[in-house]
Biopython code that builds the backbone (N, CA, C, O; Angstrom):
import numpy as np
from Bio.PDB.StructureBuilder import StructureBuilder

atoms = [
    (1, "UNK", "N", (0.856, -1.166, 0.000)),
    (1, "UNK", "CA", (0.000, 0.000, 0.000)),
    (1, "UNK", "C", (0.897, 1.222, 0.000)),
    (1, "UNK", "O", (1.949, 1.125, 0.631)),
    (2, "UNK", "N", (0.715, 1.979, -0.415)),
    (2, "UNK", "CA", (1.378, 3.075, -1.085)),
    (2, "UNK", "C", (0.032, 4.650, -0.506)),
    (2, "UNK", "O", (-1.147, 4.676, -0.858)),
    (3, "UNK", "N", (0.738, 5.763, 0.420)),
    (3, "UNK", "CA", (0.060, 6.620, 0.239)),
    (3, "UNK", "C", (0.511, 7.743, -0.369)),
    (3, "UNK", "O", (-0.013, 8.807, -0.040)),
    (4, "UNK", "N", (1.558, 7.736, -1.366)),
    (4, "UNK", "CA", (1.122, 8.515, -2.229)),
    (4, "UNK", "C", (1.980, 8.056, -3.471)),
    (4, "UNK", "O", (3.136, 7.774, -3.786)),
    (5, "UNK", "N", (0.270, 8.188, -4.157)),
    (5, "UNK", "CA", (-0.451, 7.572, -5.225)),
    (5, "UNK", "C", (-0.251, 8.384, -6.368)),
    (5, "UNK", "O", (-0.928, 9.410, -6.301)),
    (6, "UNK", "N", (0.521, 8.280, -7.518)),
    (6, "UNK", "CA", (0.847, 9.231, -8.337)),
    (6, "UNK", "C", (0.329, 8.125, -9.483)),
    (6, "UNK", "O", (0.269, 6.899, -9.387)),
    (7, "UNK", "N", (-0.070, 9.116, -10.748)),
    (7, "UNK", "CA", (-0.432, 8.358, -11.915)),
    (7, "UNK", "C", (1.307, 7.950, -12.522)),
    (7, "UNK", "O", (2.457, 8.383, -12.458)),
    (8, "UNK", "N", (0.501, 6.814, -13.118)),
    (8, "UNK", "CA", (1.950, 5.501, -13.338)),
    (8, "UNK", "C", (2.790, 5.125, -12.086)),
    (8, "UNK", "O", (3.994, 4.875, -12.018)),
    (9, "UNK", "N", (2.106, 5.143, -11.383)),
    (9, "UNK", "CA", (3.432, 4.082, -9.786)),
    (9, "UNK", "C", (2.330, 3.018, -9.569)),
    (9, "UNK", "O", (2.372, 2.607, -8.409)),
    (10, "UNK", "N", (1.447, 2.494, -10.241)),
    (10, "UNK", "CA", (1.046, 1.178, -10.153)),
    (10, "UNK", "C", (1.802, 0.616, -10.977)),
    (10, "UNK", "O", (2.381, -0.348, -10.475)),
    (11, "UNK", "N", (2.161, 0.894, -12.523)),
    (11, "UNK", "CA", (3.035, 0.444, -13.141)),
    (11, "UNK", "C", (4.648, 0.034, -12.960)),
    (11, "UNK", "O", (5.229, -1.019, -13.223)),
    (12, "UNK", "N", (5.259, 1.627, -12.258)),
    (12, "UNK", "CA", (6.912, 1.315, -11.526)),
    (12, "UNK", "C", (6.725, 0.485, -10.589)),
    (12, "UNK", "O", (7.710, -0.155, -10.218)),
    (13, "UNK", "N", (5.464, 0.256, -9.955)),
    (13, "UNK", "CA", (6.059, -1.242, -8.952)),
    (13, "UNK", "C", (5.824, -2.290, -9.347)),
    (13, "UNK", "O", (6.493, -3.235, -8.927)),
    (14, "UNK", "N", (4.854, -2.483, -10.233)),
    (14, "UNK", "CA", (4.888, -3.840, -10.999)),
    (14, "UNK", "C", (6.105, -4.426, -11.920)),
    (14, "UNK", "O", (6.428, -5.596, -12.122)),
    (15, "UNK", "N", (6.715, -3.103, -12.450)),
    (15, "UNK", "CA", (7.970, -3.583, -13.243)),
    (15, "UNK", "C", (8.876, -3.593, -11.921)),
    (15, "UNK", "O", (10.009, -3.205, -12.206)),
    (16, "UNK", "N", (8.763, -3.850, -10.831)),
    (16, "UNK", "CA", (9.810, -3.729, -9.737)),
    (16, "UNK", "C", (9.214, -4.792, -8.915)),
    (16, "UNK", "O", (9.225, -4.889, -7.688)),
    (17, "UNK", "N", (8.678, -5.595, -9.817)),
    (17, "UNK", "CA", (8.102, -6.965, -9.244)),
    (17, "UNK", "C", (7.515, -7.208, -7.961)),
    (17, "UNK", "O", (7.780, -8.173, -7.245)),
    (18, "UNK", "N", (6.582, -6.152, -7.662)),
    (18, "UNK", "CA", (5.981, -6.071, -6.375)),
    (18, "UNK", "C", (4.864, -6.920, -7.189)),
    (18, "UNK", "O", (4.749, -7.148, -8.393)),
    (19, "UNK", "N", (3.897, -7.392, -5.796)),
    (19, "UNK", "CA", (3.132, -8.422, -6.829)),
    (19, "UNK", "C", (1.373, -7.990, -6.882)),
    (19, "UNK", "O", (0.387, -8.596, -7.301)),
    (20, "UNK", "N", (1.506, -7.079, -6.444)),
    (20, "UNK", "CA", (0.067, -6.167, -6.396)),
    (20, "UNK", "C", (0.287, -4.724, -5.806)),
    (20, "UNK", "O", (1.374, -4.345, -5.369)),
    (21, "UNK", "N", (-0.822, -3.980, -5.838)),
    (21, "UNK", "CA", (-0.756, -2.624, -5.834)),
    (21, "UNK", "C", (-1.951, -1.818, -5.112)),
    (21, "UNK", "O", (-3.074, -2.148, -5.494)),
    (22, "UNK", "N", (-1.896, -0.991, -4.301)),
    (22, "UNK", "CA", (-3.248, -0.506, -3.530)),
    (22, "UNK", "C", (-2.532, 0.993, -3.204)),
    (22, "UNK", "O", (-1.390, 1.075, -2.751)),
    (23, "UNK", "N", (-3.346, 2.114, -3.494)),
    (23, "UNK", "CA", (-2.913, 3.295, -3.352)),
    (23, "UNK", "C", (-4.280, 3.789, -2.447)),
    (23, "UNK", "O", (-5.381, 3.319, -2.160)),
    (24, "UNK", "N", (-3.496, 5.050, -2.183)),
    (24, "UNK", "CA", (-5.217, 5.393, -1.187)),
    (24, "UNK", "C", (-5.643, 6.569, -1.970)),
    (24, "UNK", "O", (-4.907, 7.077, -2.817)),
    (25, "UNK", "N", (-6.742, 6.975, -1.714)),
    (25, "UNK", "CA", (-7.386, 6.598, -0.700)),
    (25, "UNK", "C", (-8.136, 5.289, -0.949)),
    (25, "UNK", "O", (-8.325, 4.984, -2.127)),
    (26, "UNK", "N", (-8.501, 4.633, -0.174)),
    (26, "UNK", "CA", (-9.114, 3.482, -0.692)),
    (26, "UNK", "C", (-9.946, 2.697, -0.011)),
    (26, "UNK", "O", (-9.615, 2.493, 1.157)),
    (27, "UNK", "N", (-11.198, 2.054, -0.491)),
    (27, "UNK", "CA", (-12.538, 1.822, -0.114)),
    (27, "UNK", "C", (-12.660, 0.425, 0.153)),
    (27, "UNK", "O", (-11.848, -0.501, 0.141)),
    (28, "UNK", "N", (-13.622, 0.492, 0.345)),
    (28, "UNK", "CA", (-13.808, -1.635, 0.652)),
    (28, "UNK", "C", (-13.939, -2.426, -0.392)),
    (28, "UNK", "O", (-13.541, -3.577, -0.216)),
    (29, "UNK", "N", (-14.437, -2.126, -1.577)),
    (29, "UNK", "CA", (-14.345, -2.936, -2.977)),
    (29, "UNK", "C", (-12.888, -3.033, -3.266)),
    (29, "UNK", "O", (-12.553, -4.192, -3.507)),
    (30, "UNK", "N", (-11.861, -2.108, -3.317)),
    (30, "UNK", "CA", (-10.520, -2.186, -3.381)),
    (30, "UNK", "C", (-10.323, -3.313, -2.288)),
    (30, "UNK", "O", (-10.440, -4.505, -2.572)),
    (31, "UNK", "N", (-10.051, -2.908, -1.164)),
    (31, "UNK", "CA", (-9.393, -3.863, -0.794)),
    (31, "UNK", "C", (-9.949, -5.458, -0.568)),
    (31, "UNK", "O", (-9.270, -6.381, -0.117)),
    (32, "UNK", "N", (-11.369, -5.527, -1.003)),
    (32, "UNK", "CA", (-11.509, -7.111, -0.898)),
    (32, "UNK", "C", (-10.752, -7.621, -2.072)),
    (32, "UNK", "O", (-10.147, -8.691, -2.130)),
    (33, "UNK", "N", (-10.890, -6.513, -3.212)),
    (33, "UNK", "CA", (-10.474, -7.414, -4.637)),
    (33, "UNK", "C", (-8.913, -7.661, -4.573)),
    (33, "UNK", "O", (-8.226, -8.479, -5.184)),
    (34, "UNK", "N", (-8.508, -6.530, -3.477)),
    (34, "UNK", "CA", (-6.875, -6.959, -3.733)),
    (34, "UNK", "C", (-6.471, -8.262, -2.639)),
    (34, "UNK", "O", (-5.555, -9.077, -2.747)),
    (35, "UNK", "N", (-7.526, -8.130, -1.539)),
    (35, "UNK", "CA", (-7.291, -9.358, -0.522)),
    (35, "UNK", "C", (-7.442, -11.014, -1.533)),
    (35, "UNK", "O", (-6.726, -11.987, -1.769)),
    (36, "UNK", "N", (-8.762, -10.560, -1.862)),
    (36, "UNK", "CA", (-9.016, -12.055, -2.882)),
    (36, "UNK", "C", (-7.786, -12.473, -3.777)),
    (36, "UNK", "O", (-7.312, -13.600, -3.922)),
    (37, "UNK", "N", (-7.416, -11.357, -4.301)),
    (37, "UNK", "CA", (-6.481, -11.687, -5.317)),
    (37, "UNK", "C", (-4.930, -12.398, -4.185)),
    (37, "UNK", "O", (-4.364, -13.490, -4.221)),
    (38, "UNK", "N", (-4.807, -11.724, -3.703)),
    (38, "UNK", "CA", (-3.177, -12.280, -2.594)),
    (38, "UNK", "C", (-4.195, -13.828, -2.054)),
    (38, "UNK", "O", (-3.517, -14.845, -2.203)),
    (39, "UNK", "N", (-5.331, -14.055, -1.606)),
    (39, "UNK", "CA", (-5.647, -15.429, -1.344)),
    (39, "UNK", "C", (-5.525, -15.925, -2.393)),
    (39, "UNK", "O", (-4.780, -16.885, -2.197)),
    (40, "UNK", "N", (-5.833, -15.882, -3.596)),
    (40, "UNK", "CA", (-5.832, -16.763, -5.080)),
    (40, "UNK", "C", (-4.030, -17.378, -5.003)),
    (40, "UNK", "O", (-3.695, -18.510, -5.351)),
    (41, "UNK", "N", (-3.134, -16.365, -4.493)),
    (41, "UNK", "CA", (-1.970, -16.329, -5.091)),
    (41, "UNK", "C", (-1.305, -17.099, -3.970)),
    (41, "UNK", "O", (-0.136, -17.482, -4.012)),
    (42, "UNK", "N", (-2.091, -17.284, -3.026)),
    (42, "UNK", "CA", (-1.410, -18.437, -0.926)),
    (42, "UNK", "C", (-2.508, -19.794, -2.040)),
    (42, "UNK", "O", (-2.021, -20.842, -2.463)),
    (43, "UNK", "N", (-2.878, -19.682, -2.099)),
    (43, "UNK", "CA", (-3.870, -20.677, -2.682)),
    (43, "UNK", "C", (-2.984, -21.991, -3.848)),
    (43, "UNK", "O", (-2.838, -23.205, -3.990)),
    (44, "UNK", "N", (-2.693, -20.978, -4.307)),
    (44, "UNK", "CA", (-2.363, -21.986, -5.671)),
    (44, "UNK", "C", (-0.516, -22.252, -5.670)),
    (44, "UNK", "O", (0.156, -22.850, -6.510)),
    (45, "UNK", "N", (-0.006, -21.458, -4.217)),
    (45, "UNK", "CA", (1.529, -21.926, -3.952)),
    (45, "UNK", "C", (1.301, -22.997, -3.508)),
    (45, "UNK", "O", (1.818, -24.011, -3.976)),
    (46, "UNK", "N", (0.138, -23.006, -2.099)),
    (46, "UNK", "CA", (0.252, -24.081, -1.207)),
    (46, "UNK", "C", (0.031, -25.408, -2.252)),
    (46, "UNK", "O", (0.950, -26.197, -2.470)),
    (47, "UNK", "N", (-1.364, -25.546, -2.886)),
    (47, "UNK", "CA", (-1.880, -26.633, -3.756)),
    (47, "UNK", "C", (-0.287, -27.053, -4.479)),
    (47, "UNK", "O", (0.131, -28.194, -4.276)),
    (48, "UNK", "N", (0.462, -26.185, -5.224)),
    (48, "UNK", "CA", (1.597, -26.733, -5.742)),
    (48, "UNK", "C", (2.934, -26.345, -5.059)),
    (48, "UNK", "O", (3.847, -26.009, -5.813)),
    (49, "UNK", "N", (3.196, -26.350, -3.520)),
    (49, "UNK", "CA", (4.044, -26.129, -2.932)),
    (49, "UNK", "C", (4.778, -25.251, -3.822)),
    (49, "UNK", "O", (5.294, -25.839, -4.773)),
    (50, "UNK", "N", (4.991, -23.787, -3.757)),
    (50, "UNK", "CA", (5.794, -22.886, -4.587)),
    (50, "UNK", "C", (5.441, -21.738, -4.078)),
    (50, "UNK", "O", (4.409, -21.602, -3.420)),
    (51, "UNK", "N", (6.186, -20.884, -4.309)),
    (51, "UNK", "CA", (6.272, -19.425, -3.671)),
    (51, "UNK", "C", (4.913, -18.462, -4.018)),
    (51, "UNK", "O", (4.879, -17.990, -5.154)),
    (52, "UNK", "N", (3.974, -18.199, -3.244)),
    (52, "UNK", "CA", (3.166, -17.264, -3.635)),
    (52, "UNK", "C", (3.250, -16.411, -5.295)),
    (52, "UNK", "O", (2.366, -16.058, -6.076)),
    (53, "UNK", "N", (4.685, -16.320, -5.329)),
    (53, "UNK", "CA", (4.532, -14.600, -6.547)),
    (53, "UNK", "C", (4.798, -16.094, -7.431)),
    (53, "UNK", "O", (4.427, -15.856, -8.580)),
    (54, "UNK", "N", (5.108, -16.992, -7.374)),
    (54, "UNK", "CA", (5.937, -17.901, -8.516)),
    (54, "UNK", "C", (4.859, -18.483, -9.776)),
    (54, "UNK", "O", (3.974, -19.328, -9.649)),
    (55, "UNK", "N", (5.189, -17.858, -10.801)),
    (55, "UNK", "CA", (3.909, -18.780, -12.283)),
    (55, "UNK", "C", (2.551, -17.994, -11.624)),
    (55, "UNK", "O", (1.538, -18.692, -11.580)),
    (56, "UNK", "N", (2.449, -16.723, -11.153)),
    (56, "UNK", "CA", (1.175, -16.273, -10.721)),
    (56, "UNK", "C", (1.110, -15.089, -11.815)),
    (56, "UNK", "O", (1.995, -14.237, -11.727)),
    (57, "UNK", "N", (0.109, -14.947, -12.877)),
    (57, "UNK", "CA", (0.420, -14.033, -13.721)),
    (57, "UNK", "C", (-0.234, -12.956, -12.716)),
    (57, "UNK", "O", (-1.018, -13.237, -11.810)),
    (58, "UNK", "N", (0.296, -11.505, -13.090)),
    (58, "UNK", "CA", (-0.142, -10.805, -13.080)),
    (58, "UNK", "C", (-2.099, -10.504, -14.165)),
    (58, "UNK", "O", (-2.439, -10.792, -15.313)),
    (59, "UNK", "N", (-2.680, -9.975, -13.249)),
    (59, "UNK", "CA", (-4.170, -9.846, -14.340)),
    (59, "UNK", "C", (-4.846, -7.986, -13.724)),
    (59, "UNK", "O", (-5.862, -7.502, -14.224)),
]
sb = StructureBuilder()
sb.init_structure("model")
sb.init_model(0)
sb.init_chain("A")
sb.init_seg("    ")
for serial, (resi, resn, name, xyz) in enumerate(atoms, 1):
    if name == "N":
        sb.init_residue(resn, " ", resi, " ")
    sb.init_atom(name, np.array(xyz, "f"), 0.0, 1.0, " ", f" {name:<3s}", serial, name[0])
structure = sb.get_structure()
């Protein structure tokens, strides 16, 4: 989470291989979709023993 939120720094941290992105200010639809998304990504390490960020595309 990032508070300050400049247009294109969702992009510089994605090319800086952070593995998601949340700027503020920010509401409850944001953060369930970004929570869901980090469970999708504990989800499918554990099922194939592997690192959370590992073969997880970015979407």
């Amino acid at each position: 989470m990032t508070s300050k939120a400049l247009e294109g720094d969702q992009e510089i941290c994605r090319a800086d291989d952070m593995d998601d992105y949340i700027g503020k200010p920010v509401g409850g639809p944001t953060i369930a979709a970004t929570l869901t998304r980090a469970a999708e990504r504990l989800a499918c390490a554990v099922q194939f023993n592997t690192s959370p960020i590992e073969g997880y595309a970015h979407t």
